[in-house]
Backbone as a chain_set.jsonl record, in Angstrom:
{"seq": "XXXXXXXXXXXXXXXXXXXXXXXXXXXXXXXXXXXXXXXXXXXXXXXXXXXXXXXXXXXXXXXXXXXXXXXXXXXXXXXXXXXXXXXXXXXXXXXXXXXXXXXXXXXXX", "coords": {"N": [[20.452, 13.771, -34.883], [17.528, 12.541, -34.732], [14.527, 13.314, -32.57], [11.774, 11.257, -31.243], [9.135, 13.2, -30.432], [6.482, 12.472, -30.11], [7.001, 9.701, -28.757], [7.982, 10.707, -26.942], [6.521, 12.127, -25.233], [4.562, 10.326, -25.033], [5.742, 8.577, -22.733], [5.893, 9.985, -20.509], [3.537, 10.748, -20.101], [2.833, 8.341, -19.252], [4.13, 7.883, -17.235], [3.035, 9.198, -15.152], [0.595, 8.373, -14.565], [-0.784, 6.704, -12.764], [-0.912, 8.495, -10.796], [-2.947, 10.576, -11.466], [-5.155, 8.339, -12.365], [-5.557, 7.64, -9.549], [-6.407, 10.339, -8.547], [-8.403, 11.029, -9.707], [-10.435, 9.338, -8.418], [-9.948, 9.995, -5.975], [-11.958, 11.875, -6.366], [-14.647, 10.652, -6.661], [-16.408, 7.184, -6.746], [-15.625, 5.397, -9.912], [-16.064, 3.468, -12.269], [-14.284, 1.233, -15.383], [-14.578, 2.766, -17.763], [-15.297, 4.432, -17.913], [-13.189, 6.117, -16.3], [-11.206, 6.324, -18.188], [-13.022, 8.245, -20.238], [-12.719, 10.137, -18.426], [-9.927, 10.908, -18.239], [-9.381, 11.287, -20.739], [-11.618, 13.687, -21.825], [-9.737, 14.987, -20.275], [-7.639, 15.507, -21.965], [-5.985, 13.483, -22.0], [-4.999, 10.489, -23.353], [-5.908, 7.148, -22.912], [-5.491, 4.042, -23.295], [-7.771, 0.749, -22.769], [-6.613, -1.228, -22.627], [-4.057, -0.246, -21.642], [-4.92, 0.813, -19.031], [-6.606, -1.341, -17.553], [-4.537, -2.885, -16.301], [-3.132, -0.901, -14.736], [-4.998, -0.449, -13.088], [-5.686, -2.781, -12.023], [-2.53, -3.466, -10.586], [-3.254, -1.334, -8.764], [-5.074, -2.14, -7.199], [-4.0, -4.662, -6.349], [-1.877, -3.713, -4.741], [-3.216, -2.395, -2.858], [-4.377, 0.106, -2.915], [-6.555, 0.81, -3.886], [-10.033, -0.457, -3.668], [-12.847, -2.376, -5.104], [-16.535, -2.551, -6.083], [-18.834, -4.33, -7.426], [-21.615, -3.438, -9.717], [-24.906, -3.91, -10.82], [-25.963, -3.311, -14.379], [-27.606, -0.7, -16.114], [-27.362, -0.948, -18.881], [-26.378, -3.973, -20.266], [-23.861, -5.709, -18.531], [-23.215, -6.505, -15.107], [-20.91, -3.983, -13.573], [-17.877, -2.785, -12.495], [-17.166, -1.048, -9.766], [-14.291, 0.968, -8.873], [-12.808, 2.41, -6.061], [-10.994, 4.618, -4.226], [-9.252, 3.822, -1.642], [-7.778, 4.064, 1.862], [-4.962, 3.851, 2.406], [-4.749, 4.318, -0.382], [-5.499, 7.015, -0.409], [-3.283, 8.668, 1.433], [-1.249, 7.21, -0.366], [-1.756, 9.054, -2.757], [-1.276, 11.602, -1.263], [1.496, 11.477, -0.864], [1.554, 11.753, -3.445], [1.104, 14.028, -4.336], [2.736, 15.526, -2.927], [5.322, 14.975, -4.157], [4.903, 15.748, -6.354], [4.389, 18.734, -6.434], [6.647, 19.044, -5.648], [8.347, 18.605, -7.828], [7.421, 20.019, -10.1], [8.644, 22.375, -8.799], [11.05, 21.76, -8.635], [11.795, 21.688, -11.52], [10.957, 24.181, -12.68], [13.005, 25.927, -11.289], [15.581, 24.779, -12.483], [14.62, 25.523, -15.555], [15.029, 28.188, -15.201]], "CA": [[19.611, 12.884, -34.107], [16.152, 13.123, -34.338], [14.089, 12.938, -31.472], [10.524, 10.943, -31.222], [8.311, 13.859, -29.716], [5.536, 11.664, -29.676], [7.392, 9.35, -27.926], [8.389, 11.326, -25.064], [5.468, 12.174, -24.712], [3.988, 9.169, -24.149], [6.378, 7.895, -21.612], [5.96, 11.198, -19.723], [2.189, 10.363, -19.338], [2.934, 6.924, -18.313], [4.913, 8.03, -15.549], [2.076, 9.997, -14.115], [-1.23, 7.918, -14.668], [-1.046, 5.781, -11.92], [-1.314, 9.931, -9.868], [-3.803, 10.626, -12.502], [-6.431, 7.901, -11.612], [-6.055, 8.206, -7.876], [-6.828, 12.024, -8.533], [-9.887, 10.805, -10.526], [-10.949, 8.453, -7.584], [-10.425, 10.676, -5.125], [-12.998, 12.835, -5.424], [-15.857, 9.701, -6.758], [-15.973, 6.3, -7.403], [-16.03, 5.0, -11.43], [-15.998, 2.063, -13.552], [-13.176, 1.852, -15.959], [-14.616, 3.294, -19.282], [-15.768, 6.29, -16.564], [-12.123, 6.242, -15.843], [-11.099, 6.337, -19.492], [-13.301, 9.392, -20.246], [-12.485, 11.642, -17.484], [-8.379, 11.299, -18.035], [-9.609, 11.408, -22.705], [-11.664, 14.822, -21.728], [-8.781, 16.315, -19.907], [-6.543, 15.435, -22.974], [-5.132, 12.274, -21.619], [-5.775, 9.415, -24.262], [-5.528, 6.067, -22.541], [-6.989, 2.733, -24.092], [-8.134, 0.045, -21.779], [-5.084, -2.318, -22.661], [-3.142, 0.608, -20.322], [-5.721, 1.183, -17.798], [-6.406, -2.249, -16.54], [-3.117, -3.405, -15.63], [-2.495, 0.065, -13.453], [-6.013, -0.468, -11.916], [-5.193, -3.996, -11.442], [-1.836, -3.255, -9.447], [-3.396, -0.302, -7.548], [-5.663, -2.879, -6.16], [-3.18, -5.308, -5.372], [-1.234, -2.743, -3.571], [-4.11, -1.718, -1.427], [-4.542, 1.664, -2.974], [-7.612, 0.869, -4.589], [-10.797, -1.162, -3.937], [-14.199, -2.376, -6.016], [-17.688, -3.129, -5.788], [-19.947, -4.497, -8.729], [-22.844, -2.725, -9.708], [-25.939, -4.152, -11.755], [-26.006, -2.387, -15.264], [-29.065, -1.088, -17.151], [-27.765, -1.703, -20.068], [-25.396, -4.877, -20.136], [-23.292, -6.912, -17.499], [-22.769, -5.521, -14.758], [-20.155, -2.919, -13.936], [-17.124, -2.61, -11.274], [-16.597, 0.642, -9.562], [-13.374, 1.519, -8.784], [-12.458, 2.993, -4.874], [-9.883, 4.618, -3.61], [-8.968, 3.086, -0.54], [-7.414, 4.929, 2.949], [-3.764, 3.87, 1.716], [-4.748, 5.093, -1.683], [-5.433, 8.261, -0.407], [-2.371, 8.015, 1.985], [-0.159, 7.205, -1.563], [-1.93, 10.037, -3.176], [-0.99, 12.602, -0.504], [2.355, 11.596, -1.1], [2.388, 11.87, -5.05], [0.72, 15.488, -4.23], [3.685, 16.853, -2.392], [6.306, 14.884, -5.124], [4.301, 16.375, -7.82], [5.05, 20.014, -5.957], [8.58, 19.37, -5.49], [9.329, 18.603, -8.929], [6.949, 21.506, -10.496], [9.429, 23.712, -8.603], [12.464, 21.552, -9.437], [11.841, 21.771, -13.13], [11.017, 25.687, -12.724], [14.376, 26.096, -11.241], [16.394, 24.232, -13.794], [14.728, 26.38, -16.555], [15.144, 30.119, -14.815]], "C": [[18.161, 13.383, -34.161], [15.129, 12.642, -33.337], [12.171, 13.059, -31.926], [9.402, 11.757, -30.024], [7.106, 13.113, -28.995], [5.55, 10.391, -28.812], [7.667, 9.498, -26.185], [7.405, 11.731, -24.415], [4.414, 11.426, -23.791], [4.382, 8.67, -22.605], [6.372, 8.642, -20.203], [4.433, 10.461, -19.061], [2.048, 9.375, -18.505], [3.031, 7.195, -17.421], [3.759, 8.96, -14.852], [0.894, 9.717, -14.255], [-1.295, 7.416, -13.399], [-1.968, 7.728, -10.975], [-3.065, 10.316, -10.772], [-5.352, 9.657, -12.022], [-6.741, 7.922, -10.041], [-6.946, 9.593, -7.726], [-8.109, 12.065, -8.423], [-10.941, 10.187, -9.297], [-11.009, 9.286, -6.141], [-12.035, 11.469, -4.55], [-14.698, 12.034, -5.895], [-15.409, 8.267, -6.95], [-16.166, 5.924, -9.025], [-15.766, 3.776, -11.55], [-14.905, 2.531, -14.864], [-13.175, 2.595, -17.199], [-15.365, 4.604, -18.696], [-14.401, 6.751, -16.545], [-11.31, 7.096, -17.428], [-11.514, 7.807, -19.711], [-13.161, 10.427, -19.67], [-11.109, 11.935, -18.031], [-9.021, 11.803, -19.962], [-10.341, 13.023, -22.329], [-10.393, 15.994, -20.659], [-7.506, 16.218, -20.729], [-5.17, 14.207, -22.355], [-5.536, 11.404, -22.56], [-4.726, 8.315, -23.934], [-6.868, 5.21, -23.147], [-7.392, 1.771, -22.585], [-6.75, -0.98, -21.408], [-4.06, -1.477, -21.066], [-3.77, 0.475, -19.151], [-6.112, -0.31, -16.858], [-5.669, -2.876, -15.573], [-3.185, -2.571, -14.104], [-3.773, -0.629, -12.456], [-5.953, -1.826, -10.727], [-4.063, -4.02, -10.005], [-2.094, -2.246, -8.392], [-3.953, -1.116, -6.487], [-5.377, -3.478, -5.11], [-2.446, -4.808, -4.24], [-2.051, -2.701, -2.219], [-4.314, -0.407, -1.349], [-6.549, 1.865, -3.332], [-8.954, -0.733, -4.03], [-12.086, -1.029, -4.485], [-15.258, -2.758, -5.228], [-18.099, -2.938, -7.382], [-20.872, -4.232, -8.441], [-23.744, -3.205, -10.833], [-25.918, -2.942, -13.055], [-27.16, -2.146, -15.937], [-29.072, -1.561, -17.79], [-26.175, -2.652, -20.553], [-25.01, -5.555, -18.995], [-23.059, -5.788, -16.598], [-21.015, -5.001, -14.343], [-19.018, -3.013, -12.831], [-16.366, -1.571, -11.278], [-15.45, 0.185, -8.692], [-13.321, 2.409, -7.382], [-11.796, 3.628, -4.542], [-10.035, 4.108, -2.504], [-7.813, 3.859, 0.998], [-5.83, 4.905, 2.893], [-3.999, 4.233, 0.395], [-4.579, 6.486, -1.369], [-4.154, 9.244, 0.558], [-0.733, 8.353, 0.835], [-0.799, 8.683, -2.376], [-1.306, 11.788, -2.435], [0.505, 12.823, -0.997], [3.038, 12.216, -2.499], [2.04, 13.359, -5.149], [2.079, 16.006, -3.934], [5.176, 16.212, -3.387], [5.976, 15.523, -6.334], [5.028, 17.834, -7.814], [6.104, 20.02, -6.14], [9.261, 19.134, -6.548], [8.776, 19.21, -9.755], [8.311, 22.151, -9.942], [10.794, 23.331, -9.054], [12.571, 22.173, -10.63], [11.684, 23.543, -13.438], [11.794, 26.133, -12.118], [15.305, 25.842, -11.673], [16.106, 25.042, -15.178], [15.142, 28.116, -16.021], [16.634, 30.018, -15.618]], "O": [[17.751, 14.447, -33.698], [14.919, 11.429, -33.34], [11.493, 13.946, -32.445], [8.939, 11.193, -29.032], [6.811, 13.103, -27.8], [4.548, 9.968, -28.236], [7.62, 8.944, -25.087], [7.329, 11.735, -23.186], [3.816, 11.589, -22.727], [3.644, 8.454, -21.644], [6.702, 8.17, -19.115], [4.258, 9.876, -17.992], [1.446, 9.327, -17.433], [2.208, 6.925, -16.546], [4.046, 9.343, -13.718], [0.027, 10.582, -14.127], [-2.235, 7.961, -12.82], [-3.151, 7.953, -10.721], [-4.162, 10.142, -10.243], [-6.352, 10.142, -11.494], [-7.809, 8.146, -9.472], [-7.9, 9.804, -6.977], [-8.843, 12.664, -7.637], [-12.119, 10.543, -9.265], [-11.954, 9.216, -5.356], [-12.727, 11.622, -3.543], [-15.753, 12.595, -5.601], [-14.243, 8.03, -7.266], [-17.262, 6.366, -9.37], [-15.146, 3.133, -10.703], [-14.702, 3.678, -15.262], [-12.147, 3.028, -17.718], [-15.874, 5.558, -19.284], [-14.32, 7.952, -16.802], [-10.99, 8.281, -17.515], [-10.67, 8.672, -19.476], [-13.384, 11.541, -20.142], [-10.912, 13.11, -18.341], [-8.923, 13.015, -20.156], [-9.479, 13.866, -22.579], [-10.314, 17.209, -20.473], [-6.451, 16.721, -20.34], [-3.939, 14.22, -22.354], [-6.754, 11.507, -22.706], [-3.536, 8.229, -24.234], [-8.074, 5.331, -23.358], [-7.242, 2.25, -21.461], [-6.172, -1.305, -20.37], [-3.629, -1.936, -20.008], [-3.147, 0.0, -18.202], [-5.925, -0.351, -15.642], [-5.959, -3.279, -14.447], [-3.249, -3.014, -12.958], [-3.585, -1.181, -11.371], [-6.064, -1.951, -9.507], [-4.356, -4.365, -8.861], [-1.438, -2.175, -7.352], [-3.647, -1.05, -5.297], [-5.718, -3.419, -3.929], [-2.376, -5.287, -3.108], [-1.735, -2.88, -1.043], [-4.429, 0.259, -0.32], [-7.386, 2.73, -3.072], [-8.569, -1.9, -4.101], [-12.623, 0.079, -4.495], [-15.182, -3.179, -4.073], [-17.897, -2.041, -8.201], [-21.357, -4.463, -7.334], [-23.323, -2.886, -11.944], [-25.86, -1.754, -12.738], [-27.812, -3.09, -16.382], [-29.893, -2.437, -18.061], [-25.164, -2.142, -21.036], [-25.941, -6.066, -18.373], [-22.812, -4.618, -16.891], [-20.046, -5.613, -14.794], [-19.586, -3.584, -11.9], [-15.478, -1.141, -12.015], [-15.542, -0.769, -7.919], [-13.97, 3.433, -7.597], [-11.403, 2.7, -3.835], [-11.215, 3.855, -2.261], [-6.739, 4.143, 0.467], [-5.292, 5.924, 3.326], [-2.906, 4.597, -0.04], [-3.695, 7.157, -1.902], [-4.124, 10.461, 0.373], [0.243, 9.092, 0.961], [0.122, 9.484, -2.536], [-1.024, 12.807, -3.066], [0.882, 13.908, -1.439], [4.111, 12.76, -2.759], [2.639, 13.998, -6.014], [2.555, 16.884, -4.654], [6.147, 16.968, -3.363], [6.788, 15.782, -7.221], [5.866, 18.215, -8.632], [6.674, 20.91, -6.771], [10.482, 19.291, -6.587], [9.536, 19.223, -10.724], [9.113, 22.452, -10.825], [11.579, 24.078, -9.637], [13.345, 23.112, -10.816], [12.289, 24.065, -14.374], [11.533, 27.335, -12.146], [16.228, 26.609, -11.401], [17.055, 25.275, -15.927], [15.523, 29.003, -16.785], [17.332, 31.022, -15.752]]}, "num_chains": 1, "name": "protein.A"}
């Protein structure tokens, strides 16, 4: 059997972007090709096709809200919020994040 590394990979990241841009939003607001570059310099590589959707349903949720901002150069821009249930759902994915760091480092010992 050979197994698609690059695969698993992927699906791994999936499962932890949504934590991933909250993280990002936490500590400013961005615009989504702001968003893009922060997760691409910490070795995350998401296109936009991915990133709208999540941002989209964070919104709907009520994790996330915007404001448009005039651009120097082009249309303007819509920053990206977290929101007091964003930060709320983030707290939470903090202490599931913990508890399955230590899972997974008790399954390998």
């Amino acid at each position: 059997m050979e197994v698609n590394i690059e695969n698993v990979r992927s699906q791994m990241r999936k499962g932890v972007l949504e934590y991933c841009i909250l993280s990002i939003l936490d500590k400013q607001e961005a615009y989504a090709s702001s968003i893009i570059e922060s997760l691409k310099s910490a070795g995350l590589i998401v296109v936009e096709g991915t990133l709208y959707p999540l941002l989209i349903r964070l919104k709907n949720q009520g994790s996330l809200t915007y404001r448009w901002e005039e651009s120097p150069q082009g249309p303007p821009r819509k920053y990206y919020c977290i929101s007091e249930d964003g930060r709320t759902l983030l707290g939470a994915m903090d202490a599931s994040w913990e508890d399955l760091v230590e899972t997974i480092k008790t399954l390998k010992q």
